[in-house]
C-alpha positions, -999 to 999 in steps of 0.1 A, spaced: -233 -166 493 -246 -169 528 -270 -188 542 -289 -166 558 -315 -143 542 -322 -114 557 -319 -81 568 -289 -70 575 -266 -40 591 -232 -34 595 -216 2 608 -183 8 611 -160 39 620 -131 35 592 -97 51 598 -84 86 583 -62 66 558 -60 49 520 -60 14 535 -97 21 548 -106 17 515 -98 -23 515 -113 -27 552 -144 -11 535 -147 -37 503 -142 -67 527 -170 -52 553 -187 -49 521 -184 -86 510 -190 -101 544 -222 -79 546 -237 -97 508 -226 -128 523 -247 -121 556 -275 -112 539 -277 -136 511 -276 -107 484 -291 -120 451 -274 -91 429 -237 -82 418 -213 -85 447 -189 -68 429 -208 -38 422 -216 -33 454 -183 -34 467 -174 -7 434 -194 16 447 -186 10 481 -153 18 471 -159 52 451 -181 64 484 -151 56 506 -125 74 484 -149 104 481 -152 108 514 -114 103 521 -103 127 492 -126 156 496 -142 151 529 -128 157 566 -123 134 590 -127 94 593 -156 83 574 -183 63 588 -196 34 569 -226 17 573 -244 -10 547 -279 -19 552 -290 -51 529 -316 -76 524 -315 -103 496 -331 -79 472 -312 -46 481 -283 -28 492 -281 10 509 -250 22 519 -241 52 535 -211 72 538 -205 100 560 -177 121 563 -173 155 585 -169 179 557 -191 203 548 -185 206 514 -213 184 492 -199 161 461 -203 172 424 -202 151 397 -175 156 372 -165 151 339 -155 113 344 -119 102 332 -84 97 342 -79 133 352 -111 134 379 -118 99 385 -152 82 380 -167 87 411 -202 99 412 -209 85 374 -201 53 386 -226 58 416 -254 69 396 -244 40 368 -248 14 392 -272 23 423 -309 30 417 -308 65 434 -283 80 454 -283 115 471 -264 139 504 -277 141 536 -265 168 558 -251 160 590 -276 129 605 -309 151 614 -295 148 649 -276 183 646 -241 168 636 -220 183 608 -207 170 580 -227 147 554 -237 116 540 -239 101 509 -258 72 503 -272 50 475 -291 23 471 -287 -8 444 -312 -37 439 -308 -69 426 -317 -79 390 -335 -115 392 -340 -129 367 -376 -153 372 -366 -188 373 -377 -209 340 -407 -240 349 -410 -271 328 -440 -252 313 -427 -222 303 -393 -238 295 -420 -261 274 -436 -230 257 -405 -210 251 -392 -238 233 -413 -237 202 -407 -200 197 -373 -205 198 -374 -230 174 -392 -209 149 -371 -182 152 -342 -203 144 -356 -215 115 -362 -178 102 
């Protein structure tokens, strides 16, 4: 990880193509590394992924990507030109995983329409937070020990 800790933004305009995918994972990873994310790199960049391939698949236009994080958590945003709004679907081969994965991984996602700034199209954004786990002291490593004990003797 990074060595800075701290916020962080990234926003980039991602071409009308299949390959924007990739660009979109590494902006992804470089933007954890920046910001010294404590949680599942490669969740993040899964759902980075999924947003990106939404938006290329059944949106219009280049998406936009931007990723906003801080050691503790992660929003990303997606926006594409269409005006249709994603549904989740039955997950699977046939219909991909998508939105499932999205709400699997992320805290909360939702769609914006266009920016509030009277654009078209939409966003779709979500949000994921890190899982840390508290760090074990010499006294609670000290008073966990005897419990562990007894439960192995049980």
């Amino acid at each position: 990880m990074g060595s800075f800790a701290g916020p962080y933004q990234v926003d980039t305009q991602l071409p009308e193509e299949m390959g924007s995918i990739t660009a979109a994972r590494q902006t992804a990873r470089e933007a954890l590394d920046g910001c010294g994310y404590l949680g599942r790199h490669d969740d993040v960049v899964l759902v980075v992924s999924e947003l990106i391939t939404n938006a290329l698949v059944h949106g219009d236009g280049p998406p936009a990507l931007r990723i906003r994080c801080t050691p503790s958590r992660v929003r990303i945003e997606v926006r594409d030109s269409g005006p249709g709004l994603p549904t989740p679907r039955e997950p699977g081969p046939a219909d991909g995983w998508g939105l499932n994965v999205i709400g699997t991984l992320s805290t909360g996602w939702g769609v914006t329409r266009g920016a509030g700034d009277g654009e078209s199209g939409k966003v779709v954004w979500c949000e994921l937070a890190a899982q840390v786990a508290p760090q074990a002291t010499p006294q609670t490593t000290a008073q966990a020990t005897p419990l562990a004990q007894e439960r192995s003797r049980a």
